[in-house]
ROBA-820394 format. One record per atom (N, C-alpha, C): residue in one letter; chain; atom name; x, y, z. Coordinates in nm, 3 decimals. Layout:
<atoms>
["A","A","CA",[X,Y,Z]];
...
</atoms>
This chain:
<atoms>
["X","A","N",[-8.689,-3.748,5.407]];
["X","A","CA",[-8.791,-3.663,5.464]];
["X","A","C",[-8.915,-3.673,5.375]];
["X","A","N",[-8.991,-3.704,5.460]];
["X","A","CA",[-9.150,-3.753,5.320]];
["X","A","C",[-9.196,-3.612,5.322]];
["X","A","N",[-9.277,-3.614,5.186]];
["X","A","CA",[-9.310,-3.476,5.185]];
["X","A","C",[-9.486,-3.506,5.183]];
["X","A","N",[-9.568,-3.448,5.265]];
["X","A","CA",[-9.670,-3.406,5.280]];
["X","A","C",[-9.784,-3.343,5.221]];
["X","A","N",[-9.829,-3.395,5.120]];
["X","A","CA",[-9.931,-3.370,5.000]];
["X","A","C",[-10.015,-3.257,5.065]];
["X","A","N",[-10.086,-3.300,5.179]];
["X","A","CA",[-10.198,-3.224,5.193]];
["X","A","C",[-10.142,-3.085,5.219]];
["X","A","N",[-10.020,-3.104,5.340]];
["X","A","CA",[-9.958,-2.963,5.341]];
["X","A","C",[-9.956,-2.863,5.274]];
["X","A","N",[-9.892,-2.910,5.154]];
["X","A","CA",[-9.872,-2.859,5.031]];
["X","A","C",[-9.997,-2.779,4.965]];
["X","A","N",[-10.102,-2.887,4.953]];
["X","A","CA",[-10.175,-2.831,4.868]];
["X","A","C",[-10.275,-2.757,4.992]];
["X","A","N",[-10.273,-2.782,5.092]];
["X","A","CA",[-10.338,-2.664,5.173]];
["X","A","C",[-10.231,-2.515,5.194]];
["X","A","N",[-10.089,-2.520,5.202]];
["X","A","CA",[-10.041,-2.384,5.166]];
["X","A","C",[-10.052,-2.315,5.070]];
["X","A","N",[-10.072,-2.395,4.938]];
["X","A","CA",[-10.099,-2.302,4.802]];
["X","A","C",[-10.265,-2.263,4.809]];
["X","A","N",[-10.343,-2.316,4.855]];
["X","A","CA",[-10.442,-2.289,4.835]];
["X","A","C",[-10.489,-2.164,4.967]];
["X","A","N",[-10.415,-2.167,5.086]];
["X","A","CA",[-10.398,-2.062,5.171]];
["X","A","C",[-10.368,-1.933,5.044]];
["X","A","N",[-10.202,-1.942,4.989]];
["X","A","CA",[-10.121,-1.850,4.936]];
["X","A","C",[-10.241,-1.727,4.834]];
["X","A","N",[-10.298,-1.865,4.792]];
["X","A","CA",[-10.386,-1.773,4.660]];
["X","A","C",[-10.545,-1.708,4.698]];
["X","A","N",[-10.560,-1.788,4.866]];
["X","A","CA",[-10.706,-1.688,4.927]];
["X","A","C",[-10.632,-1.544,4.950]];
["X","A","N",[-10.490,-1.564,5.003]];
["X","A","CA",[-10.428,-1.453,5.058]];
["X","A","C",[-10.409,-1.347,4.969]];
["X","A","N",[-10.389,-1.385,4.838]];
["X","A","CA",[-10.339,-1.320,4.691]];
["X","A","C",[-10.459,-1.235,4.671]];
["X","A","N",[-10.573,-1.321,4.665]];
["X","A","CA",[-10.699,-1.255,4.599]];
["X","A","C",[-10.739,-1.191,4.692]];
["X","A","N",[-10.756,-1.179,4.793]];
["X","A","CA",[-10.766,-1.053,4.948]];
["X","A","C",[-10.680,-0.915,4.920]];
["X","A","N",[-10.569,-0.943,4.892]];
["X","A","CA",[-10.489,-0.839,4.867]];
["X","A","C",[-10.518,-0.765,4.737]];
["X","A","N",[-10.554,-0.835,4.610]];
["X","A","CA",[-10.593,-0.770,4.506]];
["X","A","C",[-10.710,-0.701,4.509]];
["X","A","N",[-10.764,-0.712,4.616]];
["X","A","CA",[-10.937,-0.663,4.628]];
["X","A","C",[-10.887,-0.524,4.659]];
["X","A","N",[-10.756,-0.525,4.743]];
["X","A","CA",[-10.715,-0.378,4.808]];
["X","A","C",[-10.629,-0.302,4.725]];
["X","A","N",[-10.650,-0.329,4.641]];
["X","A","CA",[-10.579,-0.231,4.499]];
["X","A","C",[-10.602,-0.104,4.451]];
["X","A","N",[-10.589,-0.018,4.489]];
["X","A","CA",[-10.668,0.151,4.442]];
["X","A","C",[-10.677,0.158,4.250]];
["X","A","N",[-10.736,0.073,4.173]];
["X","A","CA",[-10.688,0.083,4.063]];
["X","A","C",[-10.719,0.287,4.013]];
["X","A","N",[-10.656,0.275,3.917]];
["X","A","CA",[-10.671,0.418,3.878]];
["X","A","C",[-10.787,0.472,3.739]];
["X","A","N",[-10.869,0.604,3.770]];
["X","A","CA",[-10.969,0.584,3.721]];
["X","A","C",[-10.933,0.613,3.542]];
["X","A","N",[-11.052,0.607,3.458]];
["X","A","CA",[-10.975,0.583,3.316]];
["X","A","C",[-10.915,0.693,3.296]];
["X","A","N",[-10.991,0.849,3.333]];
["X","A","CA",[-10.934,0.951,3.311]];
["X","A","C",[-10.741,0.952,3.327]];
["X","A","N",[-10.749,0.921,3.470]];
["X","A","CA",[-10.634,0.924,3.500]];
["X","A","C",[-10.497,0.845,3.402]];
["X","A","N",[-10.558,0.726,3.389]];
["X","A","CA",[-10.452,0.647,3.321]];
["X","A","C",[-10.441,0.693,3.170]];
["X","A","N",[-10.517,0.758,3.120]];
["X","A","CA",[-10.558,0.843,3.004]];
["X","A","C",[-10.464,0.948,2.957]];
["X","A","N",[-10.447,1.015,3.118]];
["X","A","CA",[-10.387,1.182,3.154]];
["X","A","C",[-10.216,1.104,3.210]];
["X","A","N",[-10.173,0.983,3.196]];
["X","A","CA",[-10.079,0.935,3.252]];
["X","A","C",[-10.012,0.916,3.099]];
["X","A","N",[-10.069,0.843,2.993]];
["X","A","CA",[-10.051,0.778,2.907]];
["X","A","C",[-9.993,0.947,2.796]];
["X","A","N",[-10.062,1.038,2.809]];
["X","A","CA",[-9.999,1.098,2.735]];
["X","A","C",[-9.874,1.182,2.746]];
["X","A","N",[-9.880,1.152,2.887]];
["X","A","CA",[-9.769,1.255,2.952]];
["X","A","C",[-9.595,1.139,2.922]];
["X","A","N",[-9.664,1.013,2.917]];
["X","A","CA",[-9.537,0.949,2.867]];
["X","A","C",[-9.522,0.972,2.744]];
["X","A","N",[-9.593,0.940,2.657]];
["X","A","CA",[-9.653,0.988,2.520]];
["X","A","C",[-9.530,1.123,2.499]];
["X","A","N",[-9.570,1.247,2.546]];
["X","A","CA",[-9.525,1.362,2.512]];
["X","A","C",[-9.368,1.337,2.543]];
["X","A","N",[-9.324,1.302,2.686]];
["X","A","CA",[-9.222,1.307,2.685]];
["X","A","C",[-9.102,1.212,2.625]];
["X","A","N",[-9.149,1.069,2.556]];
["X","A","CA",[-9.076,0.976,2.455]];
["X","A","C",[-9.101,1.073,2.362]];
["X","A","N",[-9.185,1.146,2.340]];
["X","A","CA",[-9.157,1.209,2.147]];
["X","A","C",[-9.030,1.368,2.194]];
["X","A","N",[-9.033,1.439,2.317]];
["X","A","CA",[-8.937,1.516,2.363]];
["X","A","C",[-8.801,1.407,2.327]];
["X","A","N",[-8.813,1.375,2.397]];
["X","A","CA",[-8.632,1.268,2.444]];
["X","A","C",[-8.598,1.253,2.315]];
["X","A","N",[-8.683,1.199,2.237]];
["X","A","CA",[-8.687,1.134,2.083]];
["X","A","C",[-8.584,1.179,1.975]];
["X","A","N",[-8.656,1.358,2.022]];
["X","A","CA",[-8.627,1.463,1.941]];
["X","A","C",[-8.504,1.488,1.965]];
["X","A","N",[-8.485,1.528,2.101]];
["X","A","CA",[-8.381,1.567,2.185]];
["X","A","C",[-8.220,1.474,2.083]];
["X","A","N",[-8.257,1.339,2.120]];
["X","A","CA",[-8.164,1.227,2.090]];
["X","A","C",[-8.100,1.215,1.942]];
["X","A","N",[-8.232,1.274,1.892]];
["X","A","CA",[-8.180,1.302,1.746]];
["X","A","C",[-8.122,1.377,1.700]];
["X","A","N",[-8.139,1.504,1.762]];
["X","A","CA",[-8.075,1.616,1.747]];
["X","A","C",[-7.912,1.586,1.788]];
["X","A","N",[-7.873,1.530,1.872]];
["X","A","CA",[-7.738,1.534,1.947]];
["X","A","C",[-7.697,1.394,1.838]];
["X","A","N",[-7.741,1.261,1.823]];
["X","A","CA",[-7.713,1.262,1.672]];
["X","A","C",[-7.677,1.302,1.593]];
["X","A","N",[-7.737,1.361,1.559]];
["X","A","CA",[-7.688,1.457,1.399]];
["X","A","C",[-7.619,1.538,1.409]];
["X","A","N",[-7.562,1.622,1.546]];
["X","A","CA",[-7.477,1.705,1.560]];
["X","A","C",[-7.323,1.591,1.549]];
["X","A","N",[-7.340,1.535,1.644]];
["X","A","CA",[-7.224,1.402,1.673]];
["X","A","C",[-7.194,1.335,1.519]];
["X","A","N",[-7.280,1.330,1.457]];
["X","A","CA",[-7.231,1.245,1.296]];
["X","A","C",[-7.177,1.359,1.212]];
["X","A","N",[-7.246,1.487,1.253]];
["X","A","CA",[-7.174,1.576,1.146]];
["X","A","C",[-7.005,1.589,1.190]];
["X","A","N",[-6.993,1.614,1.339]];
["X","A","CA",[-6.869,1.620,1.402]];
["X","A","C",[-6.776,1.558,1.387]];
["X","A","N",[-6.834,1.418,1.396]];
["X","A","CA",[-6.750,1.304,1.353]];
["X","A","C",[-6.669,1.300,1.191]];
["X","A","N",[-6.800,1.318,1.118]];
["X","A","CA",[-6.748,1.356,0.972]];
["X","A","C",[-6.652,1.449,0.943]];
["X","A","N",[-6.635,1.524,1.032]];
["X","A","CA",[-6.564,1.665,1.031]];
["X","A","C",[-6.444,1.613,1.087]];
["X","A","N",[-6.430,1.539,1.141]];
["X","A","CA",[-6.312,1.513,1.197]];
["X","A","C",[-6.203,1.388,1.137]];
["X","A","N",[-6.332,1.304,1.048]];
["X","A","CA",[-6.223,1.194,1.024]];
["X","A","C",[-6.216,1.218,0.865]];
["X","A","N",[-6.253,1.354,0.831]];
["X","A","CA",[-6.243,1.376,0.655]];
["X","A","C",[-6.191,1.471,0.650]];
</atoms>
């Protein structure tokens, strides 16, 4: 089955008008927002953080307690 150069390079070059059309329709988000996004992950990795450590240190003391 021969394969068809032009095909080819006329579907990729379709694929990527189609790509950049679609990226035009992107709602990006304004800085504030990604700003007011960033800390709210921010806050809640340093929660979990805490959280994780705490149940840690309960679990190692427990452990200690149990195999001494």
């Amino acid at each position: 089955m021969p394969v068809n150069l032009k095909n080819i390079v006329e579907s990729i070059v379709r694929f990527y008008g189609e790509v950049k059309a679609e990226a035009k329709k992107i709602a990006w988000p304004l800085r504030k927002e990604t700003i007011a996004s960033t800390v709210v992950v921010v806050v809640i990795v340093l929660i979990v953080s805490f959280y994780l450590g705490v149940v840690d240190a309960i679990l190692s003391r427990a452990v200690k307690l149990i195999l001494s």
